[in-house]
VEXDREN-2710 file (C-alpha; in Angstrom, 1 decimal):
% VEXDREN-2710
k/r/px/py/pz
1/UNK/-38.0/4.2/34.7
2/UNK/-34.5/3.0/35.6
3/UNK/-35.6/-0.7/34.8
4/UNK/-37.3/-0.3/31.4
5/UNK/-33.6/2.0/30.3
6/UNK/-31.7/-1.5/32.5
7/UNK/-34.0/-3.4/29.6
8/UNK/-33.7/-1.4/26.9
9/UNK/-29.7/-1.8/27.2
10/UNK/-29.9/-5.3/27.4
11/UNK/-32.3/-6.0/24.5
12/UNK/-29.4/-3.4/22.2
13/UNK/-26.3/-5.6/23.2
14/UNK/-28.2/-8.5/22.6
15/UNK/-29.4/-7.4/19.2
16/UNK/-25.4/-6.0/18.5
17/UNK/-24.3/-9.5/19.7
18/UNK/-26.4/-11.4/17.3
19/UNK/-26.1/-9.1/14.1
20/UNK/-22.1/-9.7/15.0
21/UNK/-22.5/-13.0/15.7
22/UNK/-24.4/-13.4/12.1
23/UNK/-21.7/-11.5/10.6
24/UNK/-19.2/-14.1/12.0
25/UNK/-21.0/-16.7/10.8
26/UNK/-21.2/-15.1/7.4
27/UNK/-17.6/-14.7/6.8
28/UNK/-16.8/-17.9/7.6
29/UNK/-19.3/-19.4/5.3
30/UNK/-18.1/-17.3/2.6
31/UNK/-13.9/-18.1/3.6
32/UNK/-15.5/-22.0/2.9
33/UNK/-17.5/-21.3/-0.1
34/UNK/-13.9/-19.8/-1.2
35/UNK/-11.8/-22.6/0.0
36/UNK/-14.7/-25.1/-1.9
37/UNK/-14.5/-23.2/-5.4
38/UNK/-10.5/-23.3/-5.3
39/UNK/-10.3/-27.3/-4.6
40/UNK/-13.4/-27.8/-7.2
41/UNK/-12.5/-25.1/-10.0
42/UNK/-9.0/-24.8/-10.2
43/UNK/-7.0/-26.9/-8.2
44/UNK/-9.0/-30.2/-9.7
45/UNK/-7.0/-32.9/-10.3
46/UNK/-3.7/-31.7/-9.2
47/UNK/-4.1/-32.4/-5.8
48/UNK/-2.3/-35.6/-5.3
49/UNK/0.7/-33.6/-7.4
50/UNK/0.6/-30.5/-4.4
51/UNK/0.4/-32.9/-1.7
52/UNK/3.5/-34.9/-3.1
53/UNK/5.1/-31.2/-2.4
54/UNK/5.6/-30.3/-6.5
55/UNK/6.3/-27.2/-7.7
56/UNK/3.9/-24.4/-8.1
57/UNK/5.7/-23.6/-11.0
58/UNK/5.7/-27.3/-12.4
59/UNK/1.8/-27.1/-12.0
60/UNK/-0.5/-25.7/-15.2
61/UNK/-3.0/-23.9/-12.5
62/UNK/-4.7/-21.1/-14.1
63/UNK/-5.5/-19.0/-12.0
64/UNK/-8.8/-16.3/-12.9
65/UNK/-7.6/-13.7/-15.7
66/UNK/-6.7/-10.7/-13.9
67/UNK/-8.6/-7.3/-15.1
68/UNK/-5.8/-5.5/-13.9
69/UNK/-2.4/-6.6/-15.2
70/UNK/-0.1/-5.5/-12.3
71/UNK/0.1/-7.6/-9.0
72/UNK/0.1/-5.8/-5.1
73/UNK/3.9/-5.4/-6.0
74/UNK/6.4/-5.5/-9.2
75/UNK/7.7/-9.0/-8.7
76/UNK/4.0/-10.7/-8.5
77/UNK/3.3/-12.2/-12.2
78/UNK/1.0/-15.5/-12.9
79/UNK/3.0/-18.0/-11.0
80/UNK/2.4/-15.6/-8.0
81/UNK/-1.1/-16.3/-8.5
82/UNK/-0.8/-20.1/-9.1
83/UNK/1.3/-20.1/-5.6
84/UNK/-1.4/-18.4/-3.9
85/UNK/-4.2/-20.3/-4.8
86/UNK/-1.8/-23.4/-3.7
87/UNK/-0.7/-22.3/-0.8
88/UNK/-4.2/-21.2/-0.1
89/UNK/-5.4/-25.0/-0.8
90/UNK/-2.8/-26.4/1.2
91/UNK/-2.3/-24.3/4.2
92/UNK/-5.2/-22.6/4.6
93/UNK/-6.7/-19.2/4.5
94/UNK/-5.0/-15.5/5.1
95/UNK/-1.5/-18.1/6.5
96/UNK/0.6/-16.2/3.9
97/UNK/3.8/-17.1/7.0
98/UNK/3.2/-20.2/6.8
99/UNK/2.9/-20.2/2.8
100/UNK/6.6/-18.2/2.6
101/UNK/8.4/-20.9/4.0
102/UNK/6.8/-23.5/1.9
103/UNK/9.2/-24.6/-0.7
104/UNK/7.5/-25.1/-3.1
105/UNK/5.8/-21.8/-3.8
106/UNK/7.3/-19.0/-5.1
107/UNK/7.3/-16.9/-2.1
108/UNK/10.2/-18.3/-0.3
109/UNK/12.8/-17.7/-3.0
110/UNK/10.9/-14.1/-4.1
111/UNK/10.3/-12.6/-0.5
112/UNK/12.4/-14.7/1.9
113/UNK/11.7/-16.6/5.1
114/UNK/9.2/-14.8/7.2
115/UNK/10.3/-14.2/11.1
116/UNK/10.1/-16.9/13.4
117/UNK/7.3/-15.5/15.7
118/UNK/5.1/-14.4/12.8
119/UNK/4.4/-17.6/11.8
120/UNK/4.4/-19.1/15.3
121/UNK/1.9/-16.6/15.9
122/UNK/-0.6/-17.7/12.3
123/UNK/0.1/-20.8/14.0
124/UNK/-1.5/-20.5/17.4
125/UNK/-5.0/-20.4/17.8
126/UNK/-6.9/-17.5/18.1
127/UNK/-7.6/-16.7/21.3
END
């Protein structure tokens, strides 16, 4: 009896290891799917413009009409948006550290620098 419950626990954490595994793989598919439809959609042909380091604000991104018209907090308008979906382009996804200090988003004059060892830590691979 002791082996078949031994079994039974072995063939569950396998089965929880591959639904998490598939949800893993999922999320990252879906965090590339996003990354695709920003370059494609609505960064286009500004690329060569937010590599050269421009302005966010310089840039006529339009960004998806919001359904509800205030931001996460009072200051965050359109160009918010637009910086976002730049920074988002440029450094990557959920780096928002990383984005503050850029200079040429929005963040760094509207929020401030972030701390040192926040973005040394978006910085570091995951371990």
């Amino acid at each position: 009896m002791r082996i078949s419950k031994f079994f039974l626990k072995c063939w569950i954490f396998t089965l929880v290891v591959e639904v998490l595994n598939v949800t893993v793989c999922f999320r990252v598919l879906l965090r590339m799917r996003m990354l695709y439809y920003i370059k494609q959609e609505i960064i286009a042909g500004f690329s060569q413009k937010i590599d050269d380091n421009v302005s966010a604000s310089e840039l006529p991104i339009c960004p998806p009409g919001l359904i509800v018209d205030t931001g996460p907090v009072e200051w965050w308008d359109r160009e918010a948006d637009g910086s976002l979906l730049i920074g988002t382009y440029k450094h990557g996804y959920e780096r928002y550290n990383i984005m503050r200090q850029d200079s040429a988003l929005c963040f760094l004059t509207r929020c401030g620098p972030p701390d040192g060892s926040a973005v040394l830590a978006e910085i570091s691979p995951e371990v």
